[in-house]
C-alpha positions as CSV (number, residue, x, y, z in Angstrom):
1,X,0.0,0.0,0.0
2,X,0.9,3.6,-0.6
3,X,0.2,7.1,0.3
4,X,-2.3,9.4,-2.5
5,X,-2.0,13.0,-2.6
6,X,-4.7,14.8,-4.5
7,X,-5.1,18.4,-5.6
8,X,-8.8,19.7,-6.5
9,X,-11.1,17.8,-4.0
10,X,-13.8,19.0,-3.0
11,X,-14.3,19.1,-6.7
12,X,-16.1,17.5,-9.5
13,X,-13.6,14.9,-10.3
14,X,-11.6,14.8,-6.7
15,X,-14.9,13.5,-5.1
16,X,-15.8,11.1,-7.7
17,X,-12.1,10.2,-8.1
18,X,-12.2,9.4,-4.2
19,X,-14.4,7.2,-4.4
20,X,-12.5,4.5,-6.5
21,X,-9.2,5.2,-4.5
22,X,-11.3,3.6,-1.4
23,X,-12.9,0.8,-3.5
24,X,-12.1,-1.2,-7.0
25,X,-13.2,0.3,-9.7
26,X,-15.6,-1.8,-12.2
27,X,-13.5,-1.6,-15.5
28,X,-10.1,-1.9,-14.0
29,X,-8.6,-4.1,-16.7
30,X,-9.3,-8.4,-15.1
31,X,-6.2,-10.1,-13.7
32,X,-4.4,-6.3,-13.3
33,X,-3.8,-5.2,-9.7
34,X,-5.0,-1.6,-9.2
35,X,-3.5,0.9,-7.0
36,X,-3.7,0.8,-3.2
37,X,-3.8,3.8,-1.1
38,X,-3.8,3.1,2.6
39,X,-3.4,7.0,3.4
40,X,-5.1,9.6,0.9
41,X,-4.1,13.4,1.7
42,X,-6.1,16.2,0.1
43,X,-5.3,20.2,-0.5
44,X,-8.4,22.1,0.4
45,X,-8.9,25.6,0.3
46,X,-9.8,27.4,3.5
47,X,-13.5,27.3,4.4
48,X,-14.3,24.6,1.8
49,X,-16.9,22.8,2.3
50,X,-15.2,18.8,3.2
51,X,-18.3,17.7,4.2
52,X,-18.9,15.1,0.9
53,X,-15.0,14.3,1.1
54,X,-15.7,12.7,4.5
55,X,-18.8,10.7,3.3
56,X,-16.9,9.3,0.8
57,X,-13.3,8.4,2.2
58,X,-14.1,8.8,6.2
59,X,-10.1,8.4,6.7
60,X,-9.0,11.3,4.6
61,X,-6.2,13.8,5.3
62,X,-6.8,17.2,4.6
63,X,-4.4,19.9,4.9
64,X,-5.9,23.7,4.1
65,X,-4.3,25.8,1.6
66,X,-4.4,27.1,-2.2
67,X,-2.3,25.4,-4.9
68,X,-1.1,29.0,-5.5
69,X,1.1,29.6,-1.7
70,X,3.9,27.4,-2.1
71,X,4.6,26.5,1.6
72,X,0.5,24.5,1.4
73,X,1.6,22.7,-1.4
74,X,4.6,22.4,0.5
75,X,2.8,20.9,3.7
76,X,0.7,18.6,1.2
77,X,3.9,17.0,0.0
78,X,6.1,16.9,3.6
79,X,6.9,13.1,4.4
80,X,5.3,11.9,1.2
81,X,8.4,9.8,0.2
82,X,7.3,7.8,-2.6
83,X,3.9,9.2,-2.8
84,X,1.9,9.6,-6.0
85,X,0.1,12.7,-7.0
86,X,-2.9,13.2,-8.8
87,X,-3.1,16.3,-9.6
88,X,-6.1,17.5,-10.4
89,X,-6.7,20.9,-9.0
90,X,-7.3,24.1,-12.1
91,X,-9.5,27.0,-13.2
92,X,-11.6,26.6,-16.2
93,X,-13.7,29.8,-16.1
94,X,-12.0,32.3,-13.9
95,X,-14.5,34.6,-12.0
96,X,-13.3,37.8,-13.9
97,X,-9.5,37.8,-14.7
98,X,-7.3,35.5,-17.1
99,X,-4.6,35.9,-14.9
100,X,-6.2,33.6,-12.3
101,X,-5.5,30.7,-15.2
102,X,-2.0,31.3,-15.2
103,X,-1.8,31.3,-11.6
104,X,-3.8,27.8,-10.6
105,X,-3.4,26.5,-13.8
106,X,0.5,26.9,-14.1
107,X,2.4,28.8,-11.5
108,X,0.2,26.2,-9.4
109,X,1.5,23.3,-11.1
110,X,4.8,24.2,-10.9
111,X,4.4,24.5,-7.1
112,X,3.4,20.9,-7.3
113,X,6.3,20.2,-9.1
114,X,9.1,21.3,-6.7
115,X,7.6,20.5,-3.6
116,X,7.0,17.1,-4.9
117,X,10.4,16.5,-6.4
118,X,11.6,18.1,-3.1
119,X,9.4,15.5,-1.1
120,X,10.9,12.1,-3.1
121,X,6.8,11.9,-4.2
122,X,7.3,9.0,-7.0
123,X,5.0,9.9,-9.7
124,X,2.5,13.0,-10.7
125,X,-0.5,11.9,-12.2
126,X,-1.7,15.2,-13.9
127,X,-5.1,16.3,-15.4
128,X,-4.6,18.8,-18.5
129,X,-7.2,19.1,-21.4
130,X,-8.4,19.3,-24.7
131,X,-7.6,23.1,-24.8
132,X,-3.8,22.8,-26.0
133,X,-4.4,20.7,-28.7
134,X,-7.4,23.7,-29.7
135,X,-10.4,23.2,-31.8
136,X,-11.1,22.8,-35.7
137,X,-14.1,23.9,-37.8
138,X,-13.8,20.8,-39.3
139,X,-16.4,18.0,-37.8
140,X,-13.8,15.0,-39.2
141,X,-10.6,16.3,-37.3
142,X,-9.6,13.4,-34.5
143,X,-6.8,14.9,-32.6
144,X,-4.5,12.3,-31.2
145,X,-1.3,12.7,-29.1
146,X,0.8,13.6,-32.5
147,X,-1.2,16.3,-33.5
148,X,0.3,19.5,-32.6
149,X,-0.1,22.4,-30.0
150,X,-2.7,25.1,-30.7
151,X,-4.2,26.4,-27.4
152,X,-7.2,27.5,-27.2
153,X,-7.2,31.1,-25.7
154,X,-5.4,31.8,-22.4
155,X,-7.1,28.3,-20.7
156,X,-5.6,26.1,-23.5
157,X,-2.0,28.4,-23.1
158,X,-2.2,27.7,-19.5
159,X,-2.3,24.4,-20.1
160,X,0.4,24.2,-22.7
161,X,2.7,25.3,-20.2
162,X,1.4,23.3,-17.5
163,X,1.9,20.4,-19.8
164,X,5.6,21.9,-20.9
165,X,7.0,22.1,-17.4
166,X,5.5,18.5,-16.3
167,X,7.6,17.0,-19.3
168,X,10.6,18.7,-18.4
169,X,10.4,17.7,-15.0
170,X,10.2,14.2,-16.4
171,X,12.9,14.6,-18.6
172,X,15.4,15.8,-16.2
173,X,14.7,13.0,-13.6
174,X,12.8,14.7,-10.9
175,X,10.3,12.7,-10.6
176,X,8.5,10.3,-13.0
177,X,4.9,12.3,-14.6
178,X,2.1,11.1,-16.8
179,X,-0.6,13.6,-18.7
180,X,-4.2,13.0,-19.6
181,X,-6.0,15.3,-21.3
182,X,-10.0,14.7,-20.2
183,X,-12.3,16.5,-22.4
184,X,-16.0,17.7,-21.2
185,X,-17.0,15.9,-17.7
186,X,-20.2,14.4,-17.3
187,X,-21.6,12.1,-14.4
188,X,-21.9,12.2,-10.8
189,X,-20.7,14.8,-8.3
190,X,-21.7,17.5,-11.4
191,X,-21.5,21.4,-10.5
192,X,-24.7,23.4,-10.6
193,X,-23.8,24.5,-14.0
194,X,-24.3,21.2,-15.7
195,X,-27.3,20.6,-13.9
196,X,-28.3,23.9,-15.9
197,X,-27.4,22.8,-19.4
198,X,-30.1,19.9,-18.1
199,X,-32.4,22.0,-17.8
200,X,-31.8,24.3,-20.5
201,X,-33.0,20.8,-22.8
202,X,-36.0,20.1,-21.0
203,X,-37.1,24.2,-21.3
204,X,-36.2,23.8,-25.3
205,X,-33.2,26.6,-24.3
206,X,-30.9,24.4,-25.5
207,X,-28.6,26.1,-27.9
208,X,-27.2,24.8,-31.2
209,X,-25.2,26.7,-33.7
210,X,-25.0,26.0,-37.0
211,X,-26.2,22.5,-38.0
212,X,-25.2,21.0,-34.4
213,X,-23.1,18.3,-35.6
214,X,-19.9,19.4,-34.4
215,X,-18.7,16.5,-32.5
216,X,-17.2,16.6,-29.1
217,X,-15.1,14.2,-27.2
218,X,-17.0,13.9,-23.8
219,X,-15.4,12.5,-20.4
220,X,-17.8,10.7,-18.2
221,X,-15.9,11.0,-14.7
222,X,-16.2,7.7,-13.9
223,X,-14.2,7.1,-17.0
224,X,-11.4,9.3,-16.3
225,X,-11.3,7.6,-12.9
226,X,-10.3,5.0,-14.5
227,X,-7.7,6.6,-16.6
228,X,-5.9,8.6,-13.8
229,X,-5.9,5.0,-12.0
230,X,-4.2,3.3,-14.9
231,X,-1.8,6.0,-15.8
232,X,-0.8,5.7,-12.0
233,X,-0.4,1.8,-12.1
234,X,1.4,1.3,-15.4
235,X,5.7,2.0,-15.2
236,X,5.6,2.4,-18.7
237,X,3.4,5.2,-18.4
238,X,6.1,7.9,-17.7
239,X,6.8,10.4,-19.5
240,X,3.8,10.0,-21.4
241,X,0.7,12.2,-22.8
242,X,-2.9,10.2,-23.2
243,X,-6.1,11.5,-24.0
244,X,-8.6,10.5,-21.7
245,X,-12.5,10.2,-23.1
246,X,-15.5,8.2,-24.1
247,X,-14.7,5.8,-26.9
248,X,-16.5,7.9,-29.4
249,X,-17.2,11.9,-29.8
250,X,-20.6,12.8,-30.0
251,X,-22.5,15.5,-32.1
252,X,-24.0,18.3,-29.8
253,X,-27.7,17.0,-31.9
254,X,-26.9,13.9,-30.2
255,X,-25.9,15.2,-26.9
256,X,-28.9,17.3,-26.4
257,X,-31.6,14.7,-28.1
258,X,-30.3,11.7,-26.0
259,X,-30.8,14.0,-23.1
260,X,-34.1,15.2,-23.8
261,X,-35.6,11.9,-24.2
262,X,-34.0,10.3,-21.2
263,X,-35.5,13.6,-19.0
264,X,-39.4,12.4,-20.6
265,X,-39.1,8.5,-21.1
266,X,-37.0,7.1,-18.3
267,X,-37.8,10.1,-15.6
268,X,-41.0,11.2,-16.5
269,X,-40.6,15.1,-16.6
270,X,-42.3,17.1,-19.3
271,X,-40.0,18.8,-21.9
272,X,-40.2,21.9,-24.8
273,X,-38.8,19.8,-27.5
274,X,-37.3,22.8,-28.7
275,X,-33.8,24.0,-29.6
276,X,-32.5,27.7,-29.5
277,X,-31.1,27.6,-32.7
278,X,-27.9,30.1,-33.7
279,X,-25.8,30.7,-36.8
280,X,-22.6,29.5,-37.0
281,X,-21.3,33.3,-37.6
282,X,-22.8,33.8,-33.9
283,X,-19.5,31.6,-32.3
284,X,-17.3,33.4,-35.1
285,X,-18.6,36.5,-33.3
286,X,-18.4,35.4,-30.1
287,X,-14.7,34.0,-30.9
288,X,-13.6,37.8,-31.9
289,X,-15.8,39.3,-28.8
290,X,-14.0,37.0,-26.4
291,X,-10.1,37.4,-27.8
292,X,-10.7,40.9,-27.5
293,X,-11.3,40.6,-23.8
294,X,-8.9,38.3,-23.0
295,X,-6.4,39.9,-24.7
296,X,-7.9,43.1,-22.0
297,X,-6.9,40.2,-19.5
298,X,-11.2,40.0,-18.7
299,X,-13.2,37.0,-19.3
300,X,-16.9,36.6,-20.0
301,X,-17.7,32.9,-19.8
302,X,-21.3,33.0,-22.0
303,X,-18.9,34.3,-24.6
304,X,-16.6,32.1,-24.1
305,X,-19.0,28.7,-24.1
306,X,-20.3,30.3,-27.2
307,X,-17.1,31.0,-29.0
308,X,-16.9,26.7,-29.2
309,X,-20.1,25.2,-29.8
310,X,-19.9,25.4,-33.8
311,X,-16.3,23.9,-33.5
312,X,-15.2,20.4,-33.3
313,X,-13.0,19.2,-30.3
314,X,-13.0,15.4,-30.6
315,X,-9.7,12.9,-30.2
316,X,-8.8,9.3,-30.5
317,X,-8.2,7.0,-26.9
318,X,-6.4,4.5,-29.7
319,X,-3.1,5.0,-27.1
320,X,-4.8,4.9,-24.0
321,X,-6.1,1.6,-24.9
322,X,-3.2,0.2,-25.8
323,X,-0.6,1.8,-23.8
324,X,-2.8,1.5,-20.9
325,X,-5.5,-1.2,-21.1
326,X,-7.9,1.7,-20.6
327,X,-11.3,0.6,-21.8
328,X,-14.3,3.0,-21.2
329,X,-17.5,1.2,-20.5
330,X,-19.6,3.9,-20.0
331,X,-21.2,5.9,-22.8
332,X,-23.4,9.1,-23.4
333,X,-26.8,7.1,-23.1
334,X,-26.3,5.3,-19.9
335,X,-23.5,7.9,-18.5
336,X,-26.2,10.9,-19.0
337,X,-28.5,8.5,-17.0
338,X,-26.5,8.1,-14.0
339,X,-25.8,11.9,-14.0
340,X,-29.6,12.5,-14.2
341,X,-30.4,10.1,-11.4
342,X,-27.3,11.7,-9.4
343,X,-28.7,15.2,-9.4
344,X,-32.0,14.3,-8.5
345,X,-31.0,11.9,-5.7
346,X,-29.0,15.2,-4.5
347,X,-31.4,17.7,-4.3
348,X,-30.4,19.5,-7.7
349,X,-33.4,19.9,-9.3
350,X,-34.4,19.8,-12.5
């Protein structure tokens, strides 16, 4: 057995990652041993609430402090001698400036970095995304781990250089580091938000630009779970970049139909059937609306949401499989399901 650290919990993926550090998880690959924690230690900011992280792994460390202030990260990492790290603490939409991106998203990871090395923790397992690899107006484009670096905006530059300093580390024999690169979470543990976009579809809010099949490469959490687990049991895995996903993209027409008719047929509710339907030339505009802030160093997260949704953003797990036995078992139908059920067994309505 062996001592977890985790960044990002209480979070959408650090609770539901919890819970499969403190019990097997139902596609670990048959006949493989997965990784045993006997102590799990989590970075919390002040005042969080820990309330769910308790409920799930009663035994959990927590120290208080913010990825950004060295000397927390520093207190997270003290005595962790052989340790692995999953790292999955970050800032999609900051609450007004870009900087805060750079801060969590990099300065933050680099924190990690040198207390860890620092500490003699073994491996970082680190979460990035699909924003370095950037987007294409193209609905055929697959992006795999060859295709090349085009952040999107600042949150796909912060991750670029998140991404840049955890493969140097690796490189000059700090410690060992692995990269997935999840792409948008669905499932249990959701944020208020997503429970939003649910009911956006059942109001017939739900918006689609252009002809709605752009596809998008969708993360069900339970999925990347199972990827952060194997990319922390696997040697071979250092060093190394996977993309982390469903085992096929999905059209934002399929995405929003599939919804809809699990919200009336399998839970009963009453829906619009409607769509709010946009040009594609309303994400070109949002796309120029949104650089201009950013490049003001503001951000406007409607704009930003908007700027994607006629784009594709869809990638191959091909090297995931194979590299890491990673086979996804949950997909939009049943995984939309679950997250339904979770937000109604938690008091998110509806």
């Amino acid at each position: 057995m062996a001592q977890a650290l985790i960044t990002g919990a209480p979070g959408w993926l650090g609770n539901r990652f919890l819970h499969f550090l403190t019990r097997p998880h139902p596609d670990y690959p048959e006949g493989a041993e997965q990784p045993g924690f006997d102590r799990i230690r989590c970075l919390v900011l002040p005042g969080a609430d820990t309330t769910r992280l308790k409920e799930i792994a009663p035994g959990v460390e927590l120290v208080e402090g913010d990825i950004r202030d060295p000397a927390a990260v520093g207190r997270l990492c003290a005595g962790a001698e052989g340790a692995t790290a999953f790292h999955l603490a970050g800032v999609i939409h900051p609450a007004k400036r870009i900087g805060e991106l750079f801060e969590i998203n990099t300065e933050g990871t680099r924190h990690l970095i040198a207390a860890a090395s620092a500490a003699g923790v073994k491996r970082i397992v680190a979460t990035s995304s699909n924003s370095p690899a950037g987007a294409s107006r193209d609905p055929s484009t697959v992006f795999d781990e060859s295709s090349p670096y085009r952040p999107y905006m600042a949150y796909g530059r912060s991750k670029k250089l998140m991404e840049d300093d955890l493969n140097a580390a690796d490189r000059e024999g700090a410690l060992e580091t692995v990269i997935l690169r999840p792409c948008w979470f669905y499932g249990p543990e959701q944020p208020p938000r997503q429970t939003t976009f649910f009911q956006m579809i059942k109001d017939g809010k739900a918006p689609i630009v252009g002809s709605g099949e752009s596809k998008r490469s969708m993360s069900y959490v339970d999925n990347t779970s199972l990827g952060l687990l194997l990319a922390a049991g696997t040697p071979e895995a250092a060093g190394e970049t996977y993309w982390i996903a469903d085992e096929r993209p999905y059209s934002m027409n399929e995405v929003v139909d599939t919804v809809e008719e699990l919200l009336e047929k399998e839970f009963g509710m009453q829906v619009a059937h409607d769509r709010m339907k946009l040009p594609g030339v309303a994400s070109e505009v949002a796309l120029a609306v949104d650089g201009a802030l950013q490049k003001a160093g503001l951000y406007q997260q409607k704009i930003h949401v908007l700027s994607e949704m006629n784009k594709t953003i869809a990638c191959s797990v091909a090297k995931a499989r194979d590299q890491l036995g990673y086979r996804p078992s949950v997909e939009l139908r049943e995984g939309m399901r679950r997250s339904i059920e979770w937000c109604l067994a938690n008091g998110q309505e509806i």
